[in-house]
N, C-alpha and C positions, 0 to 999 in steps of 0.2 A: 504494500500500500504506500503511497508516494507521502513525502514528508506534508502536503499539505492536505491532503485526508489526515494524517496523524495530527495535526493540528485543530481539524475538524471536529475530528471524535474526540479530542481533548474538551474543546469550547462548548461542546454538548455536555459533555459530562459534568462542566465544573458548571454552565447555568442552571442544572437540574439538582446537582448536590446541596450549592448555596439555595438552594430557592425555600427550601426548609428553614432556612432562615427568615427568607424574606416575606414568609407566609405570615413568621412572628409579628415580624413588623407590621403587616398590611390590620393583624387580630387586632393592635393594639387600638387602631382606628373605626375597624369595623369587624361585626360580628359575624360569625364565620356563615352565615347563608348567605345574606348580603354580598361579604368579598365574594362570592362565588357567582352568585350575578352578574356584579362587576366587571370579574375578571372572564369571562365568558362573553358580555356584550362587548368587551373591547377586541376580544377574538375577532366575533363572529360579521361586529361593523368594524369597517366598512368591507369588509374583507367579502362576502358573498357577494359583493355587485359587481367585482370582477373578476373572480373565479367561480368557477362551473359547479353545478351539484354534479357530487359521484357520481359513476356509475352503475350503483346498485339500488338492489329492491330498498323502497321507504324502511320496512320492518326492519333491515340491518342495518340502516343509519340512525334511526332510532333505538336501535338496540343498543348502540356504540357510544351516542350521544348519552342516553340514562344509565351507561353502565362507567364507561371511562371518565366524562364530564361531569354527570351527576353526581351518580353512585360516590367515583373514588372521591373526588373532593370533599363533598357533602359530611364525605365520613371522616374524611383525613384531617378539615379545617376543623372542623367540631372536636376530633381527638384533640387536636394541638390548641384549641379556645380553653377545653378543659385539662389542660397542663403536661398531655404527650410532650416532652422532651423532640425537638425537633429533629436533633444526630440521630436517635434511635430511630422515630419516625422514620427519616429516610432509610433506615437499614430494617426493619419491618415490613416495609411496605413491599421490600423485595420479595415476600412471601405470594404475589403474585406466581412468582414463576413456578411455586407449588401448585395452588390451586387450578393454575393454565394445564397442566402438566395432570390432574385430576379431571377437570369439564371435560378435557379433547379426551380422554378414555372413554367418560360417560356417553357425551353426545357425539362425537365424530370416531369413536372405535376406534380410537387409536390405542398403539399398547403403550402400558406402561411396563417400564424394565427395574429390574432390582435394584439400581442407584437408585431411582427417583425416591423408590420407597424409604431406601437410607436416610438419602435428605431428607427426607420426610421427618423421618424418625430424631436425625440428631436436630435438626431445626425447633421441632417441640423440648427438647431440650435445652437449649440453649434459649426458648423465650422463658422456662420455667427459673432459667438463673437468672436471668434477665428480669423477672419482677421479684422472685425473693433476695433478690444480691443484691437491694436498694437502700441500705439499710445507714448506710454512712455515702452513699452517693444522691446523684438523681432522682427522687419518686417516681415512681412509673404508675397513678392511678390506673385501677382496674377496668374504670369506663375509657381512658384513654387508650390502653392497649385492646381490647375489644373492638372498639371505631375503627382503629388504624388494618387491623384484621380484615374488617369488613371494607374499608379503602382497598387493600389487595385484593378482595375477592371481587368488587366492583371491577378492576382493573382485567381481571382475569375473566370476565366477562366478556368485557370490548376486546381483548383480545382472541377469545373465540370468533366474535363477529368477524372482526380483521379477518382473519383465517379463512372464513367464509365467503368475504368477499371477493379475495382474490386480486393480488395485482394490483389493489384499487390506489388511485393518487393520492397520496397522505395529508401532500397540504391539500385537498379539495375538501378530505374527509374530517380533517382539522378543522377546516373553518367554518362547515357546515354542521359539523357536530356538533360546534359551541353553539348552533342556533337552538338545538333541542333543550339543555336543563337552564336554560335562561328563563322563562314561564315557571319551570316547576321551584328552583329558586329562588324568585321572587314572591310565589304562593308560600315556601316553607318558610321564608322569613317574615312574611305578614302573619302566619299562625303561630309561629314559636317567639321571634323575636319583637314583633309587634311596630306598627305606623310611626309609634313615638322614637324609639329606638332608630329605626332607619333613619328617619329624617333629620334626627340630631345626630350620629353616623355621620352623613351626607354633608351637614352645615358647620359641622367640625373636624372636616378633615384635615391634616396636613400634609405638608409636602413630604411626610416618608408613606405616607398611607396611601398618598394615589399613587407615587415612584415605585410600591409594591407594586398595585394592581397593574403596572405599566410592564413590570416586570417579568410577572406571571404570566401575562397575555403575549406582548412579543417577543420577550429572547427566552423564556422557559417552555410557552405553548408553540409561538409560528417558527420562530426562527432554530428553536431546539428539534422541532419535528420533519422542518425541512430540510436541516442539514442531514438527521439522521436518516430520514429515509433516503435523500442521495446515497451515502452513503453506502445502505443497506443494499441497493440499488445496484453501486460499483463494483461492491468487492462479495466476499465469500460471508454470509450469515456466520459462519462458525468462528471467523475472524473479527468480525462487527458486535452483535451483540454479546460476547461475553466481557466485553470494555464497559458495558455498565454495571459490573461488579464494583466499578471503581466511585458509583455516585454515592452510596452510603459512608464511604470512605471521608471522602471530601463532605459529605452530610455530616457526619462525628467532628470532622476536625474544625470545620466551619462553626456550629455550635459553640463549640469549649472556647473557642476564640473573640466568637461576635458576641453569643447569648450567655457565655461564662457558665455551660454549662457542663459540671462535672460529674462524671459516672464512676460509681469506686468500683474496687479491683474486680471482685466477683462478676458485676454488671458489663466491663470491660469483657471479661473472660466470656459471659454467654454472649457478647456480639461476636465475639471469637469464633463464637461454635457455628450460629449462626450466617456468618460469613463462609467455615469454612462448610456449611451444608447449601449454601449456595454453590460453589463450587464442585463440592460433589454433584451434585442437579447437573450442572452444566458441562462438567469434563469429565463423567462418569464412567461413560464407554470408554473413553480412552483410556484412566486408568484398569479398565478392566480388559 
C-alpha cells in the first residue's frame, strides 16, 4: 500500500479514536439525543442534494440508517451522558465485530469457526475485569456498559445490511443514512429530554459544542467514511480493516490525556484481554 494510503488509514483512525473525546465535549452542551440530531442533520444537509440515493431497496437503507445512525449512537451518547469512560467506550464498542460475526451465522449462514468462538469467550472476560477492576481507577457504571453493548450491537446490525447491499457507495449511503434517525431523534428527545431542555441546549451553546457537532459530522462521519471506503476499495480487506484495531488504542490514550481519565491496573489488564480477543476475531485463521 503506497505511503499515502498509509497516511490515509492513519487520518481515519486517529479522527475516529479522538472523537470519543469529542463526543465528551459536544454532552457537555447538549444532551445526548439532541447531539444526535444535530450531528446527523449536519451529515445529511446539504449533503443529499448532491449526491445520489443508493442503490438499494428503501428496507436496507432504513435498516442501516436505525441501526448504524440511530441505534449505535442513540446508545453510545446516552452511555457516555451517563458517565461511560470515553477510552473504554471506544474499545467496547469494538465488540461489534463479535456480534457481526454472530447475525451473519444466524441470518446469512455463514459459519462460524472456533477462533471467533474464543474471542468470544476471552472478550466476556476481559469486560468482566473491566467492570470489577474499577475499584481505584475509572467507574464503569453498569447502565453505561450495557448502552455501549447495545451501541455495538446496533453497529452490527448496519453492518449486516452493508453486506446485503453489496458494492453499494459508502459516501451515498453515508449521507443518506443520516436522513433516517434524524425524525426519530428528534421524537426521542422531545419524550425523554423535553422542549425546555433543547431549546436552552440550543440558546446556550458554545463554540466547543457546535466545533463537536462539526466534528462528528464531517471528519468523523463524511470524510472518515470516504476515505475509508476508498481505501477499502484499493487494496486487500485483510490488509485494511484490521488497522482499526488501532482506534481504541488512540481512544484510551486520547482520554487519559484530554478527559484525565484514568483506568487502574486491573481495568488496564481486561482492555488487555479484550484487545487481545479482538485480535484473535480477526487473525485467527492464520494463527491457526
Amino acid at each position: 500500500m503506497p505511503l499515502i494510503d498509509w497516511l490515509a488509514a492513519l487520518l481515519v483512525i486517529s479522527l475516529w479514536g479522538i472523537n470519543f473525546v469529542i463526543i465528551k465535549v459536544g454532552l457537555n452542551d447538549f444532551p445526548p439525543l439532541l447531539l444526535g440530531a444535530l450531528r446527523f442533520a449536519a451529515v445529511a444537509f446539504p449533503a443529499i442534494f448532491f449526491i445520489k440515493r443508493p442503490q438499494i431497496p428503501l428496507k436496507l437503507l432504513l435498516t442501516y440508517g436505525l441501526a448504524i445512525s440511530f441505534g449505535q449512537f442513540a446508545f453510545l451518547f446516552t452511555a457516555l451522558y451517563f458517565g461511560m469512560p470515553a477510552g473504554l467506550s471506544s474499545l467496547l464498542l469494538q465488540a461489534q465485530a463479535f456480534f457481526t460475526v454472530l447475525l451473519a451465522a444466524f441470518i446469512l449462514g455463514e459459519q462460524i469457526h472456533a477462533h471467533n468462538l474464543i474471542a468470544i469467550a476471552i472478550a466476556l472476560m476481559g469486560l468482566l475485569v473491566i467492570y470489577y477492576g474499577g475499584d481505584t481507577g475509572q467507574s464503569v457504571p453498569m447502565i453505561g456498559l450495557t448502552l455501549t453493548l447495545m451501541a455495538a450491537f446496533s453497529w452490527a446490525i448496519g453492518n449486516i445490511a452493508i453486506k446485503q447491499a453489496k458494492n453499494v457507495n459508502m459516501l451515498s449511503l453515508v449521507a443518506w443514512g443520516a436522513l433516517v434517525p434524524i425524525l426519530p431523534f428528534l421524537l426521542c428527545s422531545l419524550l425523554f429530554e423535553g422542549s425546555d431542555l433543547i431549546m436552552l441546549s440550543i440558546k446556550n451553546a458554545s463554540g466547543g459544542g457546535i466545533a463537536a457537532v462539526l466534528y462528528q459530522s464531517y471528519a468523523a462521519t463524511l470524510i472518515g467514511y470516504v476515505l475509508w471506503g476508498r481505501l477499502l476499495s484499493q487494496h486487500p480487506v485483510g490488509l485494511v480493516a484490521p488497522l482499526t484495531l488501532l482506534v481504541p488504542v488512540i481512544g484510551l490514550i486520547s482520554a487519559a490525556i484530554l478527559l484525565n481519565e484514568h483506568l487502574s491496573t486491573m481495568q488496564w489488564f481486561g482492555a488487555a484481554i479484550v484487545m487481545f480477543a479482538l485480535i484473535v476475531n480477526v487473525f485467527g485463521r492464520r494463527f491457526r
